[in-house]
N, C-alpha and C positions, 0 to 999 in steps of 0.2 A: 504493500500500500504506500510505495513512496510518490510524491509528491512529482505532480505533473510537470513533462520537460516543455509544456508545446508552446501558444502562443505567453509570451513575456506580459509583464505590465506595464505598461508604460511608464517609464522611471525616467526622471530627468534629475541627476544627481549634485543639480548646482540650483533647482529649485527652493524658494525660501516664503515667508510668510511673514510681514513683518508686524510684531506685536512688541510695544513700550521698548521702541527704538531698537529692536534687536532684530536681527534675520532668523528666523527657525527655520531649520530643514524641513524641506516638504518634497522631499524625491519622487513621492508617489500622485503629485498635485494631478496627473491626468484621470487619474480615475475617479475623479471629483465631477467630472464631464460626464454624465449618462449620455449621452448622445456621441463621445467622442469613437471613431471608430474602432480602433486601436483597445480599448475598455470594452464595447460591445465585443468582439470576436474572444478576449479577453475568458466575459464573464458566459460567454458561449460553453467555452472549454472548459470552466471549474463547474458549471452545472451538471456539464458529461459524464465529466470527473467524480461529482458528488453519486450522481445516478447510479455508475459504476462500482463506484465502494462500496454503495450502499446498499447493492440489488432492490435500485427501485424498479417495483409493478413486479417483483418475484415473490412468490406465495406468504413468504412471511410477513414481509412488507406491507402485503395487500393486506393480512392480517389482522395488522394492528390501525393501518386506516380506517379499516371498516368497524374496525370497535370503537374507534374513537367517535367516530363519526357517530355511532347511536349512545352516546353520552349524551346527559343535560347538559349544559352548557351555560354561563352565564356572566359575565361582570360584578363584581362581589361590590365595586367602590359605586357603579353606575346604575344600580337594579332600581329601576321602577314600581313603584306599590302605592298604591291608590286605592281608598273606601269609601264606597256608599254606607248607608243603614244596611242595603241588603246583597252588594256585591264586591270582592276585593278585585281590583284589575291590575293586572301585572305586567313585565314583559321578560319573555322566557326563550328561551332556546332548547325544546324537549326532545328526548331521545330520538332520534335517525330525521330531525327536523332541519333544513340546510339554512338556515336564517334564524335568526331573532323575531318574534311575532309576541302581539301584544294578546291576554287572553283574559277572561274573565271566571270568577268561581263563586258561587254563593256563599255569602259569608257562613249560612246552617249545615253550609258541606255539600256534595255533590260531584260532579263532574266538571272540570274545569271545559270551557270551550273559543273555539279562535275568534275574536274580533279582529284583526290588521293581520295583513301578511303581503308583507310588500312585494313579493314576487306575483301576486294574486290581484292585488287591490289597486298599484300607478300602471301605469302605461308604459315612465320609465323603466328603465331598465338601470340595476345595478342599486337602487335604492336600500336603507337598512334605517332599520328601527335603529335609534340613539337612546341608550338606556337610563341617561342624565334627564329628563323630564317626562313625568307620567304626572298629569295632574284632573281632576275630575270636578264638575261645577257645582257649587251649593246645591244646586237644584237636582242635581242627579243625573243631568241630561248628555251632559258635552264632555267630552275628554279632549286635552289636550295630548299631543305626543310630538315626538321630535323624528323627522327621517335624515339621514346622512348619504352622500357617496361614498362609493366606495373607496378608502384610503384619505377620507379626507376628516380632520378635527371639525370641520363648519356644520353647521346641520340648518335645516326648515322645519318650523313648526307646522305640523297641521294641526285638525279639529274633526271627531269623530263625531256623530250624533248616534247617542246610545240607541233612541227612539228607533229610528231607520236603521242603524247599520252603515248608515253612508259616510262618508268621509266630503266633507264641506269643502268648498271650493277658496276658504281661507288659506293663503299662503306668507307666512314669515320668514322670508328668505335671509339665509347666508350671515347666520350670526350663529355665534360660540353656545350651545344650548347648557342653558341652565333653566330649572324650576320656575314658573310661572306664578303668579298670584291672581284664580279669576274675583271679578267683582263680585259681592255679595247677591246682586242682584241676576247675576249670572250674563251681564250682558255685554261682556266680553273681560279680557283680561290683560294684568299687565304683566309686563316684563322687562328687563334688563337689556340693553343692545350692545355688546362686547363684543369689537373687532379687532383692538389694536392691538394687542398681542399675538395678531397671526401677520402683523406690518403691512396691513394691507393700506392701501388710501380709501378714508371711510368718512361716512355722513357722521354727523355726530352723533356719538356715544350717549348713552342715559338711561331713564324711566322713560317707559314709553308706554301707550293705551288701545291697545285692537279693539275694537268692535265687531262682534260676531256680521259678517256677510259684507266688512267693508274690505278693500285693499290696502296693501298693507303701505302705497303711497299715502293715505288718509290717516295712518295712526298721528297721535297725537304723543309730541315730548315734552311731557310734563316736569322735567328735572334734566337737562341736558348737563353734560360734565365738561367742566373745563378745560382747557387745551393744555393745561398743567394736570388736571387729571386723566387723562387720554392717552399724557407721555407717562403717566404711572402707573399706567396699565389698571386702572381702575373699572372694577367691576359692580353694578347696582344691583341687589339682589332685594325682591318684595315678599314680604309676607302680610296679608290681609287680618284684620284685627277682626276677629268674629263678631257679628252684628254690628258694624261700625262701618265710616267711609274713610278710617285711618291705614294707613299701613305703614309697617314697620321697612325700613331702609337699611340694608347691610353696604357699605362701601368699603369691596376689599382688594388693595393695591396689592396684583400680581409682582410687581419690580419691588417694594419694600417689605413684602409680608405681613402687611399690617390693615386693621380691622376698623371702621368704626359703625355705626349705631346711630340710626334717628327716626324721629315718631315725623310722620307727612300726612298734613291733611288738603285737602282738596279746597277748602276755603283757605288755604295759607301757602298757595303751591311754591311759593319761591322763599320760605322760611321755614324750614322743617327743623323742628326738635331736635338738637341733639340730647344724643343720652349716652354715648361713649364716644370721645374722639378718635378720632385715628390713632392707634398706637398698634404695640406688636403684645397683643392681647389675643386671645381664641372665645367668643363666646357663640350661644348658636338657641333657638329659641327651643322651649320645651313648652309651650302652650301658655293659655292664659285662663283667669278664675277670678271672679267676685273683684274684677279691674285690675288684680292685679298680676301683672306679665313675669312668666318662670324663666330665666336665664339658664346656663350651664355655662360660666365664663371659669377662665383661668385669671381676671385680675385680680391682684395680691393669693392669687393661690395656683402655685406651679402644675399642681396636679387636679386642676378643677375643683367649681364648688356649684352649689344651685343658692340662686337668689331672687327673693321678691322684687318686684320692680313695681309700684304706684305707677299705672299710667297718667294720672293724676297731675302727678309730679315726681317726673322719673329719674331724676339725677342722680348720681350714685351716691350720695350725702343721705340720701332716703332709702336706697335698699335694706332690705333687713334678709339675712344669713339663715335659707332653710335649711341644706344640709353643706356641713363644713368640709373643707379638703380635708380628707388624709392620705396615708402614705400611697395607698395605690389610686393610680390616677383613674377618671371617668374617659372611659372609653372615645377616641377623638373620631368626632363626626366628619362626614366627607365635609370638607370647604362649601359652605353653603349656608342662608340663614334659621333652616330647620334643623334640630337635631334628627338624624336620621337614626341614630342607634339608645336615645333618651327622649321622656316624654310626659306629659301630666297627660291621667285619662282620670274619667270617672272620680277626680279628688285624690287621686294615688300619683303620686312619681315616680316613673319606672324608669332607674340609673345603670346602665351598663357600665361595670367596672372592668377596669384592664386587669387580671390579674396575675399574673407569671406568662403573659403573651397568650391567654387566653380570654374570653369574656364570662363575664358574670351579671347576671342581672338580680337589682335587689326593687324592693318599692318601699315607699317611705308614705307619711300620711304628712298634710300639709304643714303641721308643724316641725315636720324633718324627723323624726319618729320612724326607728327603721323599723320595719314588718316582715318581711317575708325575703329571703333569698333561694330564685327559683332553681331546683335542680337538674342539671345535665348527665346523662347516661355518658359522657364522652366530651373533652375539652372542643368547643363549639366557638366560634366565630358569628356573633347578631349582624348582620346584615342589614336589617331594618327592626323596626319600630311605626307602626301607622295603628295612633287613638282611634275607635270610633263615638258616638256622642253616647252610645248605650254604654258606656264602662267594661266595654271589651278594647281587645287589643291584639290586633293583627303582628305574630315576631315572624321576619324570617330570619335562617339559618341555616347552618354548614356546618361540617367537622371532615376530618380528614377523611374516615370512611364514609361521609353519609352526604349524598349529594341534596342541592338546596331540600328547605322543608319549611312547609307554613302552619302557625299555630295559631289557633283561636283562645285567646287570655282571657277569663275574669280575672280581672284586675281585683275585684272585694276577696275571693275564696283561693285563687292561684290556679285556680283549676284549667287544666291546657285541653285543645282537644285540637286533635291532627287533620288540616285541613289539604293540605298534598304533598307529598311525597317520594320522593322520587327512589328510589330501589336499587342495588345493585342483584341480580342472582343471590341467594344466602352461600354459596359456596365460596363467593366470590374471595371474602374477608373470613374464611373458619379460620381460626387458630394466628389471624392477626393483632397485634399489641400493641397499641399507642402508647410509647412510654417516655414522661420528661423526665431527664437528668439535668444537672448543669456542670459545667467545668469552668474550671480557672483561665481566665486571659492570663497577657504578660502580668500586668501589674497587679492581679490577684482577682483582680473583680470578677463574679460569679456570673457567667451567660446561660440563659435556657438552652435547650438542647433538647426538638423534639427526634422520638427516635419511633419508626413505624415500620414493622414487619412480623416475622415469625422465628421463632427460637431467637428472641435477642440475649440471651445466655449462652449460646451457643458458640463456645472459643475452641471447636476442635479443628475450625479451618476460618481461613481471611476468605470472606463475605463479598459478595461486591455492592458497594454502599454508593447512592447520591446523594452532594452533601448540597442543598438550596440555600442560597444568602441573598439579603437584598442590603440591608446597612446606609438606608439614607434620605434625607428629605422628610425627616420624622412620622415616614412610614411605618406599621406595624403590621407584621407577618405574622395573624393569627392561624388556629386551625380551618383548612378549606379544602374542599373536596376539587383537586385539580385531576385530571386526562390523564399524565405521566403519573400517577403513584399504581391506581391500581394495574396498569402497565406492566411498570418496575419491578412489582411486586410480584405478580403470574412469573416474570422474568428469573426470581430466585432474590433479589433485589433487596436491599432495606433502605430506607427514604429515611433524611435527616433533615431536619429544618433548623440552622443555628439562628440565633436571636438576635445578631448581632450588634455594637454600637452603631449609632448613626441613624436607627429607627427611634421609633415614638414608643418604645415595650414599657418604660418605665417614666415616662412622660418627659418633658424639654431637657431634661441634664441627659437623658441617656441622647439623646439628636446631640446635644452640643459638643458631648464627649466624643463624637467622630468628622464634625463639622468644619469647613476650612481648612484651615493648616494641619488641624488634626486627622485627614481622614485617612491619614494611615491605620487609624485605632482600628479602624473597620476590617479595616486589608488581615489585619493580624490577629485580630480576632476571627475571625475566617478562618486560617494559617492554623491557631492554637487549634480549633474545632479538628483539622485533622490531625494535629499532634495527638491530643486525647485522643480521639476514634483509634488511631491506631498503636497508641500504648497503653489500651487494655486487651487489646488481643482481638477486634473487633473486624478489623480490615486492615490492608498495607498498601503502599503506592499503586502498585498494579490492581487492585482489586476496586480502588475507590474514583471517584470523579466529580465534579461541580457543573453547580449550575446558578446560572441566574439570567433574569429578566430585565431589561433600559437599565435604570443605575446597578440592581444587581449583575446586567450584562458590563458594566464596568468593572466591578467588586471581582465576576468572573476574570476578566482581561489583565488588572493589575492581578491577580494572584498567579497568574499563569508566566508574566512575565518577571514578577518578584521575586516567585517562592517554585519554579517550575519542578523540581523535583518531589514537588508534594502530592500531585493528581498521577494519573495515568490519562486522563481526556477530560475535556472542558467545553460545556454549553454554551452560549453566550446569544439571547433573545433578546431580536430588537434592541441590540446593547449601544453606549458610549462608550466608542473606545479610540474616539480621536479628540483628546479634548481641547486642540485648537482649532481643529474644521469646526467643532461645537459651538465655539464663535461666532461663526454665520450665519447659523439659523433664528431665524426670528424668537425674539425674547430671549436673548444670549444671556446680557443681562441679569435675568431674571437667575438663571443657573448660578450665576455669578454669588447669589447671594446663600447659596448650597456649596461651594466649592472654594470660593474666596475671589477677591476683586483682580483677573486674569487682568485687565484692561490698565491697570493703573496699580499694583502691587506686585512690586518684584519680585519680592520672599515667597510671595503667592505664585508666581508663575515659575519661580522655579520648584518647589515643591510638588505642585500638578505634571512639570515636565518631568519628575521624580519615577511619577506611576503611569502618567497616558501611555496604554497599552501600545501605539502605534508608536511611539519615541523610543522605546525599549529594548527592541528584537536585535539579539545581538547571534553572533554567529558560535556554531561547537556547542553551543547550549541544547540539553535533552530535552524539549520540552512537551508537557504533553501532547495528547493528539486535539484536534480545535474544532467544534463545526461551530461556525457562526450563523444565525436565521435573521439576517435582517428583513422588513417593511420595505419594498418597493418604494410606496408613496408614503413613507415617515417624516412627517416633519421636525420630529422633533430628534430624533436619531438619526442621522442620515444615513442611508446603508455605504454611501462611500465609507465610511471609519470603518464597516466589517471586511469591503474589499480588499482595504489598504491592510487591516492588522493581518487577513491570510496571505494576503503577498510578500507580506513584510518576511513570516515564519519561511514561506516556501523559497524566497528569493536567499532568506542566512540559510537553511536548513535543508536544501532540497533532498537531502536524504535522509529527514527526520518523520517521525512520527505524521500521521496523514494534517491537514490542515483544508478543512472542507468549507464552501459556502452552499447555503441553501438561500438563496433571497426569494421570499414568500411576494408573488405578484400582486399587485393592486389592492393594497393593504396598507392601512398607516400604523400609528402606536400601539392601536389598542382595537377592540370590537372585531377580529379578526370574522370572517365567514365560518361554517362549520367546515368544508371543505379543505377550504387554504390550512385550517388548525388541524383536521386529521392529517394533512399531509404533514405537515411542520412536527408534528407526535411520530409520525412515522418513522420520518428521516432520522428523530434524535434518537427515536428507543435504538433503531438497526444500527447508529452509530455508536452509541455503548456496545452494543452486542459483538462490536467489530474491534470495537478499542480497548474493555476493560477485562480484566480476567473473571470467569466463573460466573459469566452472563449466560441464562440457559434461553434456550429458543422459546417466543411467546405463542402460547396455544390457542390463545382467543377466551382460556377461563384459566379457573385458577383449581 
């Protein structure tokens, strides 16, 4: 499996880039060029190449696509859920389904059924449900939802009419989709219009107002934002105050990370309340009661707290402390002005706590009075949270064995009742064990360490283990039911998820502690993870491998070029792994504030030029084997950086370990097709099975 002699990469060896007055090498700048031809015939040949190693469309291959393909499928950060009194609406991707489609289920239980299916229902071609906005009207009647192209962050709202079935001829074109707020009266809705962080030239940004069967030339901008907040990448986010003409204003600057808070009323449109300024604060709503509005903020408390807010007079001088921070933090909601994972229903507060990289959900009674902490068969990941007005409570959730799942909550009694389900065969998982341990980093500090398979006692042979890391952006890698475990696992396999610094596991100090100049902490912490694994007897070089996904696709790239004698083969999806091309891409910026100021701090540029996977590759070096899967159409990873890091391996290395690209077509970050994702499942499981030792052939069960 050495490394292809045929067409070269295009290398110009006196290429440079120039960042804070310096030249950086850039030998590989032509393949930055998708159109260049030299780069096409190029990535022609590593495609072949890959197919070849990997016996794609050969029986096993075909295999494990096809298993994959009849997985649920879903967006754990994007998942839409929405309630009437008598129906929950969702948007799902169900077993052997090739799309995302939005569906409906009686909240008394029944059979869930399709409302949207965008191969079915536009005309276009290549359309996809966006799982970032599902929202349904007072009235019961209208749903909003969002469709994307393919490979692209932009989305369009449309408007469903539950009544009909039909889909309204409302169109909100070409804006970043986030959550909607309809009017109380249901007679249309507003929304947030954020462009500027994809650089495009745009009308002005703001609060804006549809009316149901106008064009979306006639919307009204009710709060436009300033040409200072437009370069701040500022985002307007509404939440409708129940029975009121108020709404609540989130403004949150993508370029500085920071948050504020303000009450807007329609007789006052150009004076809206504040109630939190801008600062680098997290807070996010949990409902309101008897006028007074439920927070879940992080000010003056790192690890989150809940607080009353007087809409009255809601300054923070007047909040009064329902339930106070402690050590473990309140589970951090996707960026948006609802809490998606915490919530007041029925007179109860139901707080999803973080607890060792797991979730926990407790409820409290409105004087902060804790009640009840509900229990889990298996460390679970809440997904959502959606009150309804009857004192139920729609959860959904995940666990490593158990694909998404919806509950119906009394919120008074705890009492759960299983509204869908998604199943694996029972053979699937006999005799598997979800087990957390932790070990020591360098400097002693304890990191979780989930460990998933069968016989993990079992020290009479080295294993072959995948070891997942992400470490950044104060992300948090809870339990979740992904495609590659039960895979891995039929395969003989054991799945490892470290905790690593850099995520949000232990709220802001555990981010800080891998962040900027520090994010080596992350890289080596990774590093220790397989130190441990393999000094108890567990796996050894040849037997074990990583993986990770966009920044964990970096986490993956610096460890391979850091620490190469510690893997046998290395994933890297959708990853960064050129972090001066990174540069280029719109909102650079914004990365800048996750990695340290590249633009204007030396110390900082040269520390990043430390680890960027593509600076690295040097020659004689063992390193492991590579498959890279970048996004075609990513804009926020460019798949140039995957080109560049396998050419780099093949060009020092050409007789080392294999170094493969698989680039997934007409695909951006994230929402991948079900297709494009079982092939991308396919290529990586046959690429362990090629690369790692004591990988046994996948049967299609376990």
């Amino acid at each position: 499996m050495r490394n292809p002699l045929g067409a070269p990469a295009p290398r110009n060896a006196k290429a440079t880039v120039a960042l804070q007055n310096r030249r950086i090498p850039n030998p590989l700048v032509g393949l930055e060029d998708v159109e260049n031809e030299a780069t096409l015939a190029w990535l022609e040949q590593q495609h072949s190449h890959r197919s070849n190693v990997l016996g794609r469309e050969q029986s096993e291959w075909l295999a494990i696509r096809d298993y994959v393909a009849g997985l649920p499928l879903y967006e754990t950060d994007y998942f839409g859920l929405t309630c009437t009194e008598k129906w929950c609406f969702f948007t799902m991707q169900p077993p052997c389904v090739k799309q995302v489609n939005i569906y409906a289920i009686p909240i008394e239980g029944g059979q869930h059924r399709l409302l949207v299916d965008p191969t079915r229902d536009f005309t276009e071609s290549g359309l996809r449900i966006h799982e970032s906005c599902l929202e349904v009207s007072a009235c019961g009647r209208y749903l909003v939802f969002s469709v994307c192209r393919q490979g692209q962050d932009v989305s369009d709202y449309r408007v469903l009419d539950l009544e009909t079935e039909c889909i309204l001829t409302d169109v909100i074109a070409n804006l970043i989709t986030a959550p909607v707020a309809w009017k109380n009266d249901s007679s249309g809705f507003y929304y947030g219009a954020f462009r500027s962080l994809m650089g495009a030239k745009i009308p002005i940004d703001g609060l804006y107002f549809h009316y149901l069967g106008s064009a979306q030339s006639e919307d009204i901008c009710l709060r436009p934002l300033t040409n200072e907040e437009q370069m701040d990448y500022v985002a307007v986010l509404p939440w409708m105050l129940p029975d009121s003409e108020q709404l609540l204003l989130m403004y949150y600057s993508y370029r500085h990370l920071t948050a504020g808070l303000s009450l807007w009323s329609p007789d006052r449109p150009n004076a809206p309340q504040v109630i939190i300024a801008q600062q680098s604060t997290q807070f996010a709503v949990l409902g309101v009661r008897n006028d007074q509005l439920y927070l879940n903020t992080t000010l003056h408390a790192e690890n989150g707290r809940v607080v009353a807010v007087p809409l009255d007079n809601p300054l923070p001088d007047n909040w009064s402390e329902v339930v106070p921070t402690r050590s473990t933090p309140i589970a951090r909601p996707f960026p948006g002005i609802v809490d998606n994972r915490s919530c007041l229903c029925g007179g109860r507060l139901l707080i999803t706590y973080l607890v060792d990289a797991k979730h926990q959900i407790e409820t409290f009674d409105l004087a902060g009075n804790r009640l009840i902490e509900l229990a889990s068969p298996q460390p679970e990941t809440v997904i959502g949270l959606r009150p309804m007005a009857n004192g139920q409570c729609i959860i959904s959730s995940s666990s490593f064995l158990q694909p998404l799942t919806f509950h119906r909550l009394n919120v008074e009694n705890a009492n759960r009742t299983s509204l869908l389900k998604f199943t694996l065969p029972a053979a699937q998982f006999d005799g598997v064990e979800v087990r957390q341990i932790f070990y020591a980093a360098d400097d002693g500090q304890d990191i979780p360490l989930y460990l998933i398979g069968r016989d993990l006692d079992n020290r009479a042979h080295f294993r072959p283990l995948l070891l997942y890391g992400y470490g950044g952006f104060g992300q948090t890698i809870t339990p979740i039911f992904n495609p590659d475990l039960p895979v891995w696992i039929s395969m003989g396999g054991i799945y490892a998820v470290a905790n690593i610094r850099g995520g949000g596991e232990y709220g802001s100090s555990w981010h800080e502690a891998a962040r900027g100049v520090n994010r080596h902490v992350s890289f080596e912490d990774f590093r220790a993870a397989a130190d441990f694994l393999t000094s108890v007897g567990l796996t050894d070089r040849e037997h074990l491998a990583i993986r990770g996904i966009s920044n964990g696709g970096l986490l993956v790239g610096a460890s391979v070029v850091l620490h190469p004698n510690k893997w046998s083969a290395a994933i890297a999806e959708a990853p960064l792994l050129d972090m001066i091309q990174m540069l280029e891409q719109p909102g650079a910026d914004v990365l800048c504030k996750e990695f340290g100021d590249l633009f204007g701090d030396e110390h900082v540029l040269d520390v990043v030029l430390g680890y960027s996977p593509v600076h690295n590759v040097s020659s004689g070096v063992d390193y492991p084997a590579v498959l890279t899967v970048p996004a075609a159409e990513d804009p926020r990873a460019h798949p140039c950086q995957s080109w560049k890091f396998v050419a780099q391996l093949q060009f020092h290395n050409p007789e080392g370990r294999p170094a493969l690209i698989s680039t997934v077509p007409g695909e951006g970050h994230v929402n991948w097709s079900t297709n494009n994702t079982a092939y991308a499942q396919a290529d990586q499981m046959m690429f362990l099975r090629k690369t790692v030792k004591g990988v046994k052939p996948f049967g299609g069960s376990l």
